[in-house]
Structure formats: C-alpha cells, structure tokens
N, C-alpha and C positions, 0 to 999 in steps of 0.2 A: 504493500500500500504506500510507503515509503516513497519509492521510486514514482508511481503514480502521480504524487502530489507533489515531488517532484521537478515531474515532465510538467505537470499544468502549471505551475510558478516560472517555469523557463518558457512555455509556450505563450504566458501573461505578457513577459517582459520583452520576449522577442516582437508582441503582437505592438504593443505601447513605441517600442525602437523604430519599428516600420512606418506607425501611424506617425510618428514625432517626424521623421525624415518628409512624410507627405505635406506637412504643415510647412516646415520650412523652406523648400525647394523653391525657386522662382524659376525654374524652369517648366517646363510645358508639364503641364498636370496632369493633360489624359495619356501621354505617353506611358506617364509612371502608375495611373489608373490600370490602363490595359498590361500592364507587366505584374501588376497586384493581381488581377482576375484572371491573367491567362487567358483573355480571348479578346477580341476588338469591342470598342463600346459604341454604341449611335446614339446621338441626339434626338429628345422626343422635347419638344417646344412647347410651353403651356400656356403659356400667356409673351406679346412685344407687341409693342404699343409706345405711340412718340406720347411724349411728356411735353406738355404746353409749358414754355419758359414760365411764368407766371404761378407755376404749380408752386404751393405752398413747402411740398415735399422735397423741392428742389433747392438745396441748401448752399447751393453754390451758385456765383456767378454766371450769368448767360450773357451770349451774345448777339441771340439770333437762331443760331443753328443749332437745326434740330437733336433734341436730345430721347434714346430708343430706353427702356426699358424690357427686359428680353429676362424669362425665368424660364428653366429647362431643365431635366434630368437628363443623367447618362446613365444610359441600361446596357447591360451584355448582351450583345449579337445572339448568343447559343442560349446562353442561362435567364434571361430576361431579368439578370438580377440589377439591381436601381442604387449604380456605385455612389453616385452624387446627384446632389441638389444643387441649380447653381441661380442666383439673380446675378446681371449683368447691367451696368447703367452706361449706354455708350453714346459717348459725345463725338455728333458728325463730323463738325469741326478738324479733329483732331486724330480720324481714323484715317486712312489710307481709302481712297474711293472705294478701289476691287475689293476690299475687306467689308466695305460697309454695304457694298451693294449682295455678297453675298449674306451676311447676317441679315439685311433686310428679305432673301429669302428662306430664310428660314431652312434650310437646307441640310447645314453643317454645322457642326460645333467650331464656336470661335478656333478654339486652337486645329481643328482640322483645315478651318479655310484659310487660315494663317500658312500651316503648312505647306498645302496646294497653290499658296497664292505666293511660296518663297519669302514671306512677309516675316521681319522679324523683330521681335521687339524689344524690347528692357520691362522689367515686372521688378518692383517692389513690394513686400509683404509688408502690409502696414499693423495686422489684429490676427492671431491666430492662438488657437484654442478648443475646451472641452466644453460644452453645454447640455443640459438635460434639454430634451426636444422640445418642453413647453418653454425654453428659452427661446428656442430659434427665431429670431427678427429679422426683415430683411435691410434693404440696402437706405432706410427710410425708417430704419427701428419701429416699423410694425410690426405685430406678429404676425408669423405665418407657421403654417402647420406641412411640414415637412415631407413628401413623396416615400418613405421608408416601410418596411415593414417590418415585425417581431424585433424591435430598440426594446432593449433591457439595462444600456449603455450610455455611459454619456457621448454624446455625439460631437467630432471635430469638427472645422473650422478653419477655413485660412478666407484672410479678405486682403485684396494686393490691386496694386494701379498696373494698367499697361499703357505703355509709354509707347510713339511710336517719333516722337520727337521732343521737343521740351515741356509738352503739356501732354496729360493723360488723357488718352483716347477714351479708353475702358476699364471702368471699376468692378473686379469682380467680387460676389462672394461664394463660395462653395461650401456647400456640407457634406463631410463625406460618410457613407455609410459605417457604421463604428464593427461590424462583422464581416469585412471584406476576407480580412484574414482566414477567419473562422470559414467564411464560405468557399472558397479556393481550399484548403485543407480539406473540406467534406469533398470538392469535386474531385481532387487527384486520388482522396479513399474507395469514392465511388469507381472512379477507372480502374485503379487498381483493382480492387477486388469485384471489379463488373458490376458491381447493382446498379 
C-alpha cells in the first residue's frame, strides 16, 4: 500500500510540474495543449461579437477601431475532450489584417491562424493561477460558468497580451482543464490494455 500512495504523491506532483510549466510558457499554448492530450485540438466558437467603443466594459482607451470579443473552447479531435476555455478581446487596430480577417471567420484558433499565416508575435503573461470554477471571470471580471466537465479541482489560468508590434493586439484569457493529465494517462491505459 506503501508504494501505492507513493506513486499517487509522485503522480500529484509531476501532474502540478506540468500544469505550472503551462501557466508560464508564453509561447504558443495549443502546441503545448496538443503535446499534453496526445492528439490535435479544434476550435469550437461560442460566442465574437464587436464591442461598441463606448461599452462600459471596455476599460481601456479607444480609438475608433473596432474592438472583437471572441470566447471559444479547444476540444480533442478523437477524445472530444474540452482542454481549454479561452475569452479573447482583440483590438483591430493593432492585429495584423490576414490574422484579423481570419478570427473574424471564425474558422481557426488564434494560434492556428497565426501559424498558417507565419504571423509571429511576442506574449507576455501578465495573471496566472488556480481558481475554484465558481471563480472563473472573464476578461471584464464577470462571471462566467466554464465549458468543463467532472472539476473536483481547482482550475488554472494564465491571462497574457499578444503583441504584434508596440501595442497589444490581443488579450487572452485561458482556462485550462485541471484533469488533462489524469485524462491522457487513462487514454494510453486504455491503449495499452485495449479497453
């Protein structure tokens, strides 16, 4: 039993290691998403819609130009499982056209049409961290009720600007599922032993 509890205090802390390395990475987030899950992830769009300058929500400076709000999950291609939660606030202004005219379809996940579009940025993490789910707020500290399913966890967090020149194009924030681990682990048991 010993050994047991053990493996589960070592599987805790390797699960914690991996989840901390996601938070602080400012590099491309669904690369290191898909390399967690073992399979490709696709973009499911829930809600983008322009934000009228004037919006109360809107806590920054405008100038004119249009500003996108875009909230989306990334699910596994095979597993259908739901890696992240993500709100996006993207100021036209400051995006690269080909990038902004793709998120305006709705299509691709920013960092997919980044990639396809050779588009590269700079990301600074500005907030990251663990919250219980009835925390989750989004980019406007309202609440919002998170796309996950079976959370018994405190759920992460990273929130980062992307730069595409000296002002920030796009403010992300991501929530990522706090069992990615756990579930990648069940599916190479299930390969392994076939079920």
């Amino acid at each position: 039993m010993k050994d047991s509890q053990s493996e589960q205090n070592a599987s805790k802390i390797l699960q914690a290691i991996i989840l901390d390395l996601l938070l602080v990475t400012d590099g491309r987030t669904t690369d290191f998403l898909e390399i967690l899950l073992n399979e490709k992830v696709k973009v499911q769009v829930i809600r983008q819609e322009q934000i009228n300058e004037d919006d109360p929500k809107l806590l920054i400076e405008t100038s004119g130009a249009p500003y996108y709000i875009r909230e989306s999950v990334l699910i596994g291609e095979k597993s259908g499982f739901v890696v992240s939660h993500n709100i996006a606030l993207v100021y036209a202004k400051h995006v690269p056209p080909a990038l902004f005219k793709s998120i305006a379809q709705q299509k691709k996940g920013i960092g997919k049409a980044m990639s396809s579009l050779g588009i590269r940025s700079f990301r600074k993490v500005t907030d990251a961290g663990f919250v219980n789910e009835e925390e989750a707020v989004d980019l406007f500290q309202q609440q919002m009720k998170l796309h996950f399913s079976d959370i018994d966890e405190k759920v992460p967090y990273k929130r980062y600007g992307m730069y595409f020149g000296r002002e920030p194009g796009i403010e992300m924030l991501e929530y990522f599922h706090p069992n990615i681990i756990e579930h990648r682990v069940l599916q190479e048991f299930k390969e392994e032993t076939g079920d």
